[in-house]
N, C-alpha and C positions, 0 to 999 in steps of 0.2 A: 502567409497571412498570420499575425501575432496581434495578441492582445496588450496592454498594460505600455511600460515604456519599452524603446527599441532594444534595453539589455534584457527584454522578459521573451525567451524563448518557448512559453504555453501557447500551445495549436488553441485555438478558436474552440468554445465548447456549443456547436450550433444551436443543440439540441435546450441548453441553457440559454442562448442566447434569446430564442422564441419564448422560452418562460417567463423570462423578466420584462420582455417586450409587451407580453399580455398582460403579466401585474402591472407594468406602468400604465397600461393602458384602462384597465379596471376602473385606476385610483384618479383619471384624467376626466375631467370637462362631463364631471358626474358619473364617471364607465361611459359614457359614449364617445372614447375617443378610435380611431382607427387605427389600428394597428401594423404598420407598412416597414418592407424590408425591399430595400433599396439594393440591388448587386449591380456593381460596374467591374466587376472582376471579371477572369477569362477562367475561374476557377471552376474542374468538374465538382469537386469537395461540396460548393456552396452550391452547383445543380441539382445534386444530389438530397438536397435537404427540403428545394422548393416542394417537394407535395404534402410531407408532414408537418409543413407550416400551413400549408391552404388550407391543408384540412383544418389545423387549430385554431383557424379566423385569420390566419396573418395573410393580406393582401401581398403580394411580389410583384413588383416592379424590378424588370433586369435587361442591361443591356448585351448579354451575353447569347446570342443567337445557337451557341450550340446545340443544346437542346431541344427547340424548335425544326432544327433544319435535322436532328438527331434522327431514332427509330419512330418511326408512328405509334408504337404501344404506347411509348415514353410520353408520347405527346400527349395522346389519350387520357393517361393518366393522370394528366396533372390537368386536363379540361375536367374530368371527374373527381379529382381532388377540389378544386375549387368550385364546384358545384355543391359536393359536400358539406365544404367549413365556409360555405358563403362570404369568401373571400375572392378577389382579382387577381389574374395572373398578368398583366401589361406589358407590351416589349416594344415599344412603338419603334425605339433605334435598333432595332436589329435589324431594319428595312429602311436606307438611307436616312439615317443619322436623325434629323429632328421632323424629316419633312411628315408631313401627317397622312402616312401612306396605308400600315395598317386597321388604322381608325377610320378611313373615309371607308375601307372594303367592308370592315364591320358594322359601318352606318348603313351603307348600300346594300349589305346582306340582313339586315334586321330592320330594313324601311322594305322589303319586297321585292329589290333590284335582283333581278339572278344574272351574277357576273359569268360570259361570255369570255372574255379574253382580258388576259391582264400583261402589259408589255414594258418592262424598265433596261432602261439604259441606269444600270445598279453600280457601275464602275468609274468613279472618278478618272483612274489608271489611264483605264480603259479608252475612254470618253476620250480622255487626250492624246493618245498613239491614234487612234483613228483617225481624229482631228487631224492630227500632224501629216498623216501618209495621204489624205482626202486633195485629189486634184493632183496626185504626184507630188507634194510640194518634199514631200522627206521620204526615205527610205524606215524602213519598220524598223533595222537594227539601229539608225540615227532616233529616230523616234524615240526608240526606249533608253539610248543612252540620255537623249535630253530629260526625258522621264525623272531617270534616276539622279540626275545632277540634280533637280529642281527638288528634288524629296518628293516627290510623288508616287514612288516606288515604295515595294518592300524592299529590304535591305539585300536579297535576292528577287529583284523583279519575273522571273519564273511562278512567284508565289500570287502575284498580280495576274501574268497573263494566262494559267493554265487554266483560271475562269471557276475554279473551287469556290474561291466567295461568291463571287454572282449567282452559284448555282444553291449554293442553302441559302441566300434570299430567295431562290427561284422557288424551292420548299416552301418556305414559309408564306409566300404568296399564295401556291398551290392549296395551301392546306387551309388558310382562310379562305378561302374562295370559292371550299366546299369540297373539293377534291382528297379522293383517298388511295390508297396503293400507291403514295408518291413516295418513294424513298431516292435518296441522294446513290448511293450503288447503282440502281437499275438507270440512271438517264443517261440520255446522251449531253456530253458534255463538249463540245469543241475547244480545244489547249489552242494556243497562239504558238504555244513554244515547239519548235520542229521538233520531232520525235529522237533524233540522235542527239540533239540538247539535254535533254529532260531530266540523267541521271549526268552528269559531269559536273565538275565544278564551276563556281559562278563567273571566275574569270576568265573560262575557256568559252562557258557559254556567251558573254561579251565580247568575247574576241571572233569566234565564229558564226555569228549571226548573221554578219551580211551576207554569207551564202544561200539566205534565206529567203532574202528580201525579193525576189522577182515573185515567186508564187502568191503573194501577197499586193504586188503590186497588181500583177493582172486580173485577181480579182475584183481588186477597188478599180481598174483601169476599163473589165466587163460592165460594172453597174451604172459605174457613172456615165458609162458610152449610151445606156439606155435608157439615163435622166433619173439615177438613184443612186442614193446614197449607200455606203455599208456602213454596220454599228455593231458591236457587240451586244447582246443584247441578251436577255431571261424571257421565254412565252410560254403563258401558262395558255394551254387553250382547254378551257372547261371542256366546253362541246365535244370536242372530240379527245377526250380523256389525257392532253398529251403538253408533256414540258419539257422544252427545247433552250438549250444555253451556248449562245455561238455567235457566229457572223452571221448579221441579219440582213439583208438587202429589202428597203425602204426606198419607197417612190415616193416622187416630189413631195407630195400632199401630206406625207407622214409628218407626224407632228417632231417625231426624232431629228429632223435637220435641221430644225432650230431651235436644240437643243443646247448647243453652245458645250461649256465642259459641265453644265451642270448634270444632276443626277434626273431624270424621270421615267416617270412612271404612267404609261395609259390606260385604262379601265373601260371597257365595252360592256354594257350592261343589255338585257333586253329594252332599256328603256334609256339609255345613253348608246344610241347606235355610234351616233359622235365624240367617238373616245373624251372622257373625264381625264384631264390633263392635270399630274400634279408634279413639279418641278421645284426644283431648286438646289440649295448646296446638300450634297447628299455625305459633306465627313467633314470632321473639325473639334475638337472639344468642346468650344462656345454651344455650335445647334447641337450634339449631342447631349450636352448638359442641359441644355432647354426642353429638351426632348424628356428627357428623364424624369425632372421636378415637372414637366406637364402630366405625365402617366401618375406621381406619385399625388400633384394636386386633385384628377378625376379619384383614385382611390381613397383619400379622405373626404372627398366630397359625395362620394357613390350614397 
């Protein structure tokens, strides 16, 4: 990250950075203007500096989930930091990309709703090897190779299916939801990738895969025999203190089966028994940049 032009190799002075953001801010729209720092980085550098901005009034809008799905002190800290400097902390895309996922929990949680169970299909990837394997129609090693031709992959698809992402959104859902003692180490996580895959290299793991492929069938070949579907999926279950990131077996009635490849997300409240369904493209630059200037609109508007 650099300042000035691309021959000016000066590290970012964050700590400057927040000074002059508040004097522009002083000298704007009478002193009442708001003062907001937008991070689309993957930088810990720039995590690092969100609490003594909140504190000094600066609002943060960031699309960078680490943090969040990080240690729970961490997170604490920076709800008590902007508590402080009466500023916002927003991160709407760190939870499928634009869809309005952690906003509707926060509405739900601060209108009296006490969320029950929160359930996403949080993997694009995902979404679509399932898709592919559903009915027998492909093999899981065929699957992820289609995957990865199409760009839907990471550039090692291992980093896709060992479920690492789905699970700090599964954090971050946890923790809005009102849940604590959630840390990303203590969960169960269920990996897609066979366990003698895991540490090899990536063209071996492509090459070896279809060894793989019947264990995966029979299970998609069990549920569907009992009129269900399987899905990768994140469950936060309030109630019973407990988040689960794995293969989900869903009956007919689930709203997951017509899901499509999009991203969703369902919400059972004491007063939405009938899961709050919210759906759509869960990755893309377009709805993540709509996502973003949404978070940084409510912070000048707050």
């Amino acid at each position: 990250m650099r300042v000035g032009n691309d021959s000016d190799d000066s590290p970012v002075d964050f700590a400057s950075l927040g000074e002059r953001l508040l004097e522009e801010a002083s000298k704007t729209n009478g002193g009442n203007a708001v003062p907001v720092i937008a991070d689309v980085t993957a930088s810990l550098a720039v995590q690092k500096r969100y609490t003594d901005w909140l504190r000094a009034g600066i609002s943060v809008v960031t699309a960078n989930k680490g943090i969040f799905a990080g240690k729970e002190a961490n997170y604490q800290a920076l709800l008590a930091a902007s508590k402080e400097g009466g500023a916002r902390i927003l991160h709407e895309t760190t939870v499928g990309a634009g869809l309005p996922v952690l906003g509707t929990i926060q509405g739900l949680v601060a209108s009296s709703h006490q969320i029950q169970k929160v359930e996403g299909i949080l993997s694009g990837t995902l979404a679509f090897v399932l898709g592919q394997v559903a009915g027998g129609k492909k093999t899981l090693s065929q699957a992820v190779k289609d995957a990865k031709f199409l760009g839907y992959t990471e550039p090692d698809p291992r980093d896709d299916l060992n479920g690492m992402d789905v699970a700090r959104k599964a954090v971050i859902l946890a923790r809005l939801s009102g849940l604590t003692g959630i840390e990303l180490g203590s969960m169960h996580i269920e990996s897609l990738v066979p366990e003698p895959l895991r540490i090899c290299s990536m063209d071996e793991f492509m090459k070896e895969m279809h060894l793989y492929d019947d264990e995966l069938a029979k299970r998609v070949k069990d549920v569907e025999d009992s009129g269900g579907r399987l899905h990768y999926a994140a469950k936060v279950d309030v109630i019973n203190k407990k988040v689960t990131v794995g293969l989900l077996s869903c009956e007919d009635s689930h709203p997951f089966n017509r899901a499509g490849p999009d991203n969703m997300v369902a919400i059972t409240t004491n007063h939405y028994t009938r899961p709050l369904v919210v759906q759509g493209a869960g990755a893309g630059g377009d709805v993540t940049a709509t996502g973003v200037l949404a978070d940084i609109l409510q912070c000048a508007y707050q």
